[in-house]
Structure formats: structure tokens, C-alpha cells
C-alpha positions in Angstrom: 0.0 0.0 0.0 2.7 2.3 0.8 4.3 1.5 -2.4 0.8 2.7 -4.2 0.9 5.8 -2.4 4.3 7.2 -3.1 3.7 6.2 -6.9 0.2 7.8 -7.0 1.4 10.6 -5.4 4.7 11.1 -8.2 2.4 10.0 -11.0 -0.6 11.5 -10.8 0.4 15.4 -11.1 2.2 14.3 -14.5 -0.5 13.0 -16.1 -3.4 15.9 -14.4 -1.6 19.2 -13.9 2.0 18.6 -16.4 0.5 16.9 -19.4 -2.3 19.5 -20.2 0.0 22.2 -19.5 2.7 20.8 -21.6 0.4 19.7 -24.5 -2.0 22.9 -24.4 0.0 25.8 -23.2 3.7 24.4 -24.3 3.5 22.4 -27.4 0.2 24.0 -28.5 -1.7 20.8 -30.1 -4.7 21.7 -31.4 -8.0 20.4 -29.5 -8.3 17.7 -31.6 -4.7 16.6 -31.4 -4.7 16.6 -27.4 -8.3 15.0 -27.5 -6.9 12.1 -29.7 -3.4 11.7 -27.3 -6.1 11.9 -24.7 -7.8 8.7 -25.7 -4.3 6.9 -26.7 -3.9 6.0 -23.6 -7.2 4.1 -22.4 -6.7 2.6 -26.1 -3.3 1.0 -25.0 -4.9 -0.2 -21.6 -7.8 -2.0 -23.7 -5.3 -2.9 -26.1 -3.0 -4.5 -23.0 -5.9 -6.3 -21.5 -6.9 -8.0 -24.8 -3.6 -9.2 -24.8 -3.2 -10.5 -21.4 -6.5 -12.6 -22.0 -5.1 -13.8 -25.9 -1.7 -14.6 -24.5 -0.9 -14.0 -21.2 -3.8 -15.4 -19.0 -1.6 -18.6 -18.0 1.6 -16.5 -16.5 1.9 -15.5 -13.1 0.6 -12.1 -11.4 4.3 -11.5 -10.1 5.9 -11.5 -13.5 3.3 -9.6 -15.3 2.9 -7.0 -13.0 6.6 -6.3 -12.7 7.7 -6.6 -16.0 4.8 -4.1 -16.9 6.1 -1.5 -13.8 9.5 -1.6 -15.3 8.6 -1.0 -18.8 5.9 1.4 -17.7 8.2 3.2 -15.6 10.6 3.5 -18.9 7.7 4.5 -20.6 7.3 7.5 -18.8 10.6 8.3 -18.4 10.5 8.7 -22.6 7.7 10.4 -22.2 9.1 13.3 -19.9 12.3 12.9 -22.2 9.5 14.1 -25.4 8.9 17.3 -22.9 11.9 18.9 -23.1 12.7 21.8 -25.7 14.8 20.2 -27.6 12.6 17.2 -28.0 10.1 19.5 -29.2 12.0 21.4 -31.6 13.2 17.7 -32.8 9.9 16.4 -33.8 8.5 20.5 -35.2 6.3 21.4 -32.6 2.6 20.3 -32.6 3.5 18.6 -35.9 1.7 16.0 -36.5 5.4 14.4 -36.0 5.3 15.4 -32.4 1.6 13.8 -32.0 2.6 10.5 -33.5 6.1 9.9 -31.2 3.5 11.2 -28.2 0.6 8.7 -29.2 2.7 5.8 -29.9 4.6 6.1 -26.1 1.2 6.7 -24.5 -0.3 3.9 -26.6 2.3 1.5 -25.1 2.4 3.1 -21.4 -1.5 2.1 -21.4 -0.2 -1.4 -22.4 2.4 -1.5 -19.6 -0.5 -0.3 -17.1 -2.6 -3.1 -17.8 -0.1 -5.7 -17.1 0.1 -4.1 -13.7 -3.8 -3.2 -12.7 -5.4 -6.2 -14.3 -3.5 -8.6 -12.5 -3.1 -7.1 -9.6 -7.2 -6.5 -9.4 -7.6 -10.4 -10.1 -5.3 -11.5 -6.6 -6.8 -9.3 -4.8 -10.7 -10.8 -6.0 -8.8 -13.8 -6.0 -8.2 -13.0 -1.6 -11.2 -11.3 -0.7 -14.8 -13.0 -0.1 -17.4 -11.7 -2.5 -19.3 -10.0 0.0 -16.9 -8.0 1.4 -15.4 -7.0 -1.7 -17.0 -3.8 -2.5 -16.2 -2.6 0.8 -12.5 -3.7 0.2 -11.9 -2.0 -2.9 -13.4 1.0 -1.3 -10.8 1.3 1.0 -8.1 0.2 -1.0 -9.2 3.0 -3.5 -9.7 5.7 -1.0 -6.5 5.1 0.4 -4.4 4.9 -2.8 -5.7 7.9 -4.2 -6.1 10.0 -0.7 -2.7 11.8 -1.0 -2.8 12.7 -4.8 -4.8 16.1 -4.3 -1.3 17.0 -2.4 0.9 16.1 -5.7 -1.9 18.1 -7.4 -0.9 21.1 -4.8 2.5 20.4 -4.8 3.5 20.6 -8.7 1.0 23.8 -9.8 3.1 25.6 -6.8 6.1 24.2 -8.7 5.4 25.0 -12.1 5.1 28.8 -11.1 9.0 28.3 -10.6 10.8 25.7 -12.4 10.2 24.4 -16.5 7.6 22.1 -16.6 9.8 19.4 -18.2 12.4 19.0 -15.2 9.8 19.1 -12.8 8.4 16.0 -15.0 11.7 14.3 -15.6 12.8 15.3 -11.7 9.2 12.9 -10.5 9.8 10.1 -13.1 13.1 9.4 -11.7 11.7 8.9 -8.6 9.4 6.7 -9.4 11.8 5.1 -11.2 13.5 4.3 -7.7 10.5 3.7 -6.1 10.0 0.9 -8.2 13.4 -0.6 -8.1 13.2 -0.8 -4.8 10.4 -2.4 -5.0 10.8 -5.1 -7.2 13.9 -5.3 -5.6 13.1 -5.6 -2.2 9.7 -6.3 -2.4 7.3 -7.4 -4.7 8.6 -11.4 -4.1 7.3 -11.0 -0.5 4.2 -9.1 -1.5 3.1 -11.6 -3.7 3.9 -14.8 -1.3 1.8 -13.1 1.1 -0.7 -13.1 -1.4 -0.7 -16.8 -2.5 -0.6 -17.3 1.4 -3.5 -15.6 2.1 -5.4 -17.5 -0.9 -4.8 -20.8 0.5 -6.4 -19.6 3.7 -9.1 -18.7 2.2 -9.4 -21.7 -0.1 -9.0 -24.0 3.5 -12.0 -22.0 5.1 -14.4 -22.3 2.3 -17.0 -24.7 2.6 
């Protein structure tokens, strides 16, 4: 959970407060360019979870879900790369250039999510009884998403002082730590816990 927390709370500002800034204000795509790069990204998470049930359904939730963070996290570091000035001037502005290298990285970072939220949603529907699991995911959600309005806060005080694409890079590279450390360090416990847990709850059912 704390893992979730510190990665909501680095991720969520790019995607809320730095992407429409960079994209509208920055880059200056038209409406229906940044509605379009909008869309990629729930396309690559439809896209991912088509996948997983053509080809991946068999593997295990460990290796999905951390070969998705890691490629995810990559992802995004590209994608705060595509922010800086001269990445801009590389690709000609909101050039229909700039849209494609933009739509193809988002396309694939909504990929790379799926391999991480669709497993992880099926262990934990996997461990919890079905009636208490909308009360479950309640509180899983609220928690997870509870210190994002602070990120929020945090990065539009920031962008009043620094270039929107170090402030971008500067968070990715800390989730990039994050989730070294955790796949590192963690994610092989998390997920014995988890099998654990299912074959209590597989002993206790009738």
C-alpha cells in the first residue's frame, strides 16, 4: 500500500496538472490533437488487456505485473524525455510528427498499465470473499488515491517556478527508484503473502 501511495502521489500530477499544460500551453496541439493523445492512452490499456487474456492469462501475477512496472516506468521516463525543448524542436512542434512519437509512447504506457492493474485486481478478487469485496476496494481505493490532491498542490506551486519538463523528468526518476526498490526488495514478499492468504481462504471455504 505504501508502495501505491508514493507512486500515486509522483504520477498522478504528470498525467493531471504537467501533461495538459505541456500539450495545451507548451507544445500547443490543437483540440483535436490533445483529445486524440487523450484517448491513446485508455486505447493501450484495452489494447493490453486484450492481450493478457489472448496470450498472457496462464503466467503468473508476479511476472506480469513487474515486468509491466519496469517497462511502464521507462515508458514514462521517454515520455518526460518528449517534454523537453529540444525534443520538441526535434519532432516540429505540434507537428503531426510530435503527436505520433507522443501517441505511440502513450499507446504503449497504457499497455504496460494493464499488465500491472489487471493482475493485480484479479489476486486481490482472488483473496477477498465476495461479499466483502466492495467494501474492500473502497478502502483500497480511497487510500491509494487519498494523497494525490497533495501532488496536485504540490507541482501547480512548482510550475510557477521551475520548466515544466524538469519538474516532469525530476518525478519520473523517482518513481523510477520507487519501483526498483520495490521489485527489488519487495514485490517477491508481497506476492507470497498473497498466494498465502489464498490458500487460507481456499482452507476456510465450505
Amino acid at each position: 500500500m505504501g508502495f501505491a501511495l508514493v507512486v500515486n502521489f509522483l504520477a498522478a500530477p504528470i498525467f493531471a496538472v504537467l501533461c495538459p499544460y505541456v500539450m495545451r500551453i507548451v507544445i500547443k496541439f490543437t483540440a483535436e490533437q490533445y483529445g486524440l493523445l487523450e484517448t491513446s492512452f485508455m486505447g493501450g490499456i484495452l489494447l493490453g488487456n486484450i492481450l493478457i487474456g489472448a496470450l498472457f492469462a496462464k503466467k503468473k501475477a508476479e511476472n506480469l505485473l513487474v515486468k509491466g512496472l519496469i517497462f511502464e516506468t521507462i515508458l514514462l521516463l521517454i515520455f518526460a524525455v518528449l517534454m523537453f525543448p529540444q525534443s520538441i524542436a526535434f519532432f516540429l512542434g505540434p507537428s503531426w510528427r510530435m503527436f505520433g512519437a507522443i501517441a505511440l509512447v502513450s499507446v504503449l504506457m497504457g499497455i504496460s498499465n494493464a499488465f500491472v492493474t489487471t493482475p493485480l485486481n484479479v489476486e486481490f478478487q482472488q483473496l477477498v470473499p465476495t461479499e466483502y469485496r466492495a467494501r474492500v476496494f473502497s478502502v483500497v481505493e480511497v487510500m491509494s488515491q487519498g494523497i494525490v490532491p497533495i501532488g496536485y498542490g504540490m507541482v501547480g506551486i512548482l510550475l510557477d517556478k521551475l520548466p515544466a519538463h524538469w519538474i516532469a523528468f525530476s518525478l519520473t526518476v523517482l518513481i523510477l527508484i520507487s519501483v526498483l526498490l520495490f521489485v527489488a526488495k519487495y514485490s517477491r514478499v508481497v506476492f507470497m503473502e498473497f498466494e498465502n492468504k489464498k490458500k487460507e481462504v481456499e482452507m476456510n471455504l465450505p
